[in-house]
BAKE-263590 format. One record per residue (C-alpha): z, y, x. Coordinates in steps of 0.25 Angstrom, whole numbers, plus 5000, padded with zeros to 4 digits. Layout:
<rs>
ZYX/...
</rs>
This chain:
<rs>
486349944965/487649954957/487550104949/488950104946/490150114957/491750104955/492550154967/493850124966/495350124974/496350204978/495750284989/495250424981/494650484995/493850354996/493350364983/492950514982/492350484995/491550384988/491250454977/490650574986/489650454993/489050454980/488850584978/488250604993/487150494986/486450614981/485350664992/485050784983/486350884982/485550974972/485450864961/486850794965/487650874955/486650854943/486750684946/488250674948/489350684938/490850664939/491550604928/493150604926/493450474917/494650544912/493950664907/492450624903/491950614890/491050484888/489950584886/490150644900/489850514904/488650454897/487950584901/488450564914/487950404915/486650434907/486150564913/484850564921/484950574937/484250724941/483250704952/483950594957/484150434955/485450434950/486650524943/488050484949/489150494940/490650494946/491550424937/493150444940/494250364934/493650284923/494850224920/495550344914/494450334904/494250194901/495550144900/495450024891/494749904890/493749944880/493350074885/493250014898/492149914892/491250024886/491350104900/490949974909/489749924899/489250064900/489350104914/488649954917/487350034909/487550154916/486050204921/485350154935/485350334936/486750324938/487650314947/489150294941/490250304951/491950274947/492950294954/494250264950/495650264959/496250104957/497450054966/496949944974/497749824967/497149884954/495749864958/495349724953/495849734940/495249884938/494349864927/493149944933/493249844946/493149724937/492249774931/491349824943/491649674948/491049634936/489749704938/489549714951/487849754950/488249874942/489449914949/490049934964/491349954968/492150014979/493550024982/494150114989/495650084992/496750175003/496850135015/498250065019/499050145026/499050055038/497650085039/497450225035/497550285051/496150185050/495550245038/496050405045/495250355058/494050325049/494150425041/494050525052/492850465055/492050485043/492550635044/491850635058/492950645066/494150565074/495550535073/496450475084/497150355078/498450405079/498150525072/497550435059/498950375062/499650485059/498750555048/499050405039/500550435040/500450575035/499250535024/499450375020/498450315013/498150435007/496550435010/496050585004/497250655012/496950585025/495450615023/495850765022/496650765032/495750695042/494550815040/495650915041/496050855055/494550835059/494251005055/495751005064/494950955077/493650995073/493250845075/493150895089/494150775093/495050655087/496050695076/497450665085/498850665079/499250805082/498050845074/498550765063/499850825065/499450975065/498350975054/498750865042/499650845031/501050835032/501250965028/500250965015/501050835013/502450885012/501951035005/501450914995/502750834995/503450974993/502651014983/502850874975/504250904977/504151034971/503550974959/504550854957/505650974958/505051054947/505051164955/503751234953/503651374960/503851294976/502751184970/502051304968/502251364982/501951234988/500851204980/500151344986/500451325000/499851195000/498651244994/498551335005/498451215017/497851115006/496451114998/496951104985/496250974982/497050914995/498150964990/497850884977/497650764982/499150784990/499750814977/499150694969/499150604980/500850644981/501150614966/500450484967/501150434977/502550494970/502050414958/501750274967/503050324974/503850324961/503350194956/503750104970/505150184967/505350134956/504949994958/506149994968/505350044980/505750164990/505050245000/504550115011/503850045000/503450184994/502750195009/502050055008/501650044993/500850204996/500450195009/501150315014/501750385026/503450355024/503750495025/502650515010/503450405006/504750455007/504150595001/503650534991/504550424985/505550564984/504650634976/504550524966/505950504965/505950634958/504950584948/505050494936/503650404936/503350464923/503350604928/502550574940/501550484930/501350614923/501350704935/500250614940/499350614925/499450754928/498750754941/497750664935/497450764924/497450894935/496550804944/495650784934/495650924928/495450984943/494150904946/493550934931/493751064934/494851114924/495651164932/495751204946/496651114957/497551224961/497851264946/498051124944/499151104956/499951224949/499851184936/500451054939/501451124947/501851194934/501951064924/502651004933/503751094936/503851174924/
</rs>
């Protein structure tokens, strides 16, 4: 059995979905902590992770170390060779999982697929890539399901509108609408209506419009009410998920595209594409490009540890308003 497994795409609720199947491997919850490490590419020492690699299972068969992003580390040809000659050497006592987000039409010629392809006895892949947006009313049905509970298909219908193809927000949403009817009944489109999104949504939008405004003390206020109705970690997600699709937005734009082809190429709602083709129209791509290195870097700071998330959200509102 392969000891070393790439998941990969562009669906990052599948993936961390995965990625806690793998944890869940361990029977024994008091010696699970002691046999699993999380490493961030970006930020790890090589040291970090030969110990990582090499270090003896306790009282179990294997060690599971979590590897996110490898590409932000090895970045060129060279270092990429030494990483791949030593992970093929890795120990039978551990288990070494990647995970990395690639775009679908970038898959083939990733350099940790192809080589994965290459060694398929060491190595398994699995890809996990966002529904289409003609299917996601499918994959909100299904998804219900593994939440052990129902939604009537028009509902799923109308949650896809508000959510796109936006996996983790549809997830959320979903267990807040099964608590809603206590899973007592189907999910029906007046639930959907009286329990989702479309207000965090447009708190989120005016809270990006704020920030592409400079005008810091309303992103502030807006900032603190959302916090109130939203875990700050949904919240996050909300906020990272807007400026992506600003930058994707901004780049159709400039390639002579509008808000219909902002709506096909994203796989959005029409009313999130007309929302959010305006908000990138008050950017320059070089600014959102920065904007976005900076959500990278309070993402990665957030789950070290360094700094807490809402600390984080008001710190960006400063740089980015000041």
């Amino acid at each position: 059995m392969p000891n070393i497994f790439i998941l990969y795409g562009n669906d990052e609720f599948a993936i961390t979905r995965r990625l806690k199947d793998f944890e869940s491997d361990f029977t024994d919850p008091t010696t699970a902590g002691m046999n699993t490490a999380h490493l961030e590419a970006r930020s790890m020492s090589e040291d970090e992770f030969n110990n990582a690699i090499n270090a003896m299972p306790f009282l179990a068969p294997k060690r599971l170390v979590i590897l996110s992003n490898p590409s932000a580390k090895y970045n060129n040809v060279g270092s990429r060779k030494k990483f791949e000659e030593y992970i093929s050497k890795a120990p039978d006592s551990v288990k070494l999982v990647m995970h990395e987000l690639i775009e679908p039409k970038e898959a083939e010629k990733h350099w940790l697929i192809k080589w994965a392809a290459k060694n398929e006895s060491l190595v398994k892949t699995q890809a996990f890539m966002l529904p289409k947006q003609r299917d996601m009313a499918g994959w909100i049905v299904n998804e219900a399901k593994k939440q052990d509970g129902k939604i009537e298909p028009a509902a799923a219908a109308k949650l896809a509108e508000m959510v796109g193809v936006d996996t983790r927000q549809a997830g959320m949403e979903i267990a807040k609408l099964l608590a809603y009817v206590n899973w007592a009944r189907p999910v029906q489109g007046s639930d959907v209506e009286a329990v989702c999104i479309v207000t965090s949504q447009q708190s989120v939008f005016d809270f990006v419009d704020a920030l592409s405004q400079g005008n810091g003390k309303v992103a502030q206020k807006l900032l603190h009410r959302l916090l109130e109705n939203e875990e700050a970690f949904s919240l996050w997600g909300m906020v990272v998920r807007q400026f992506r699709l600003i930058l994707q937005a901004r780049e159709i734009l400039d390639g002579r595209g509008n808000k219909d082809d902002v709506a096909r190429a994203l796989g959005v709602h029409p009313f999130v594409a007309e929302k959010t083709s305006g908000q990138a129209g008050r950017f320059a791509i070089e600014s959102l490009e920065n904007i976005y290195r900076k959500l990278l870097g309070i993402d990665e700071r957030v789950k070290t540890s360094q700094i807490t998330l809402d600390l984080a959200l008001d710190t960006l509102i400063v740089e980015l308003t000041k």
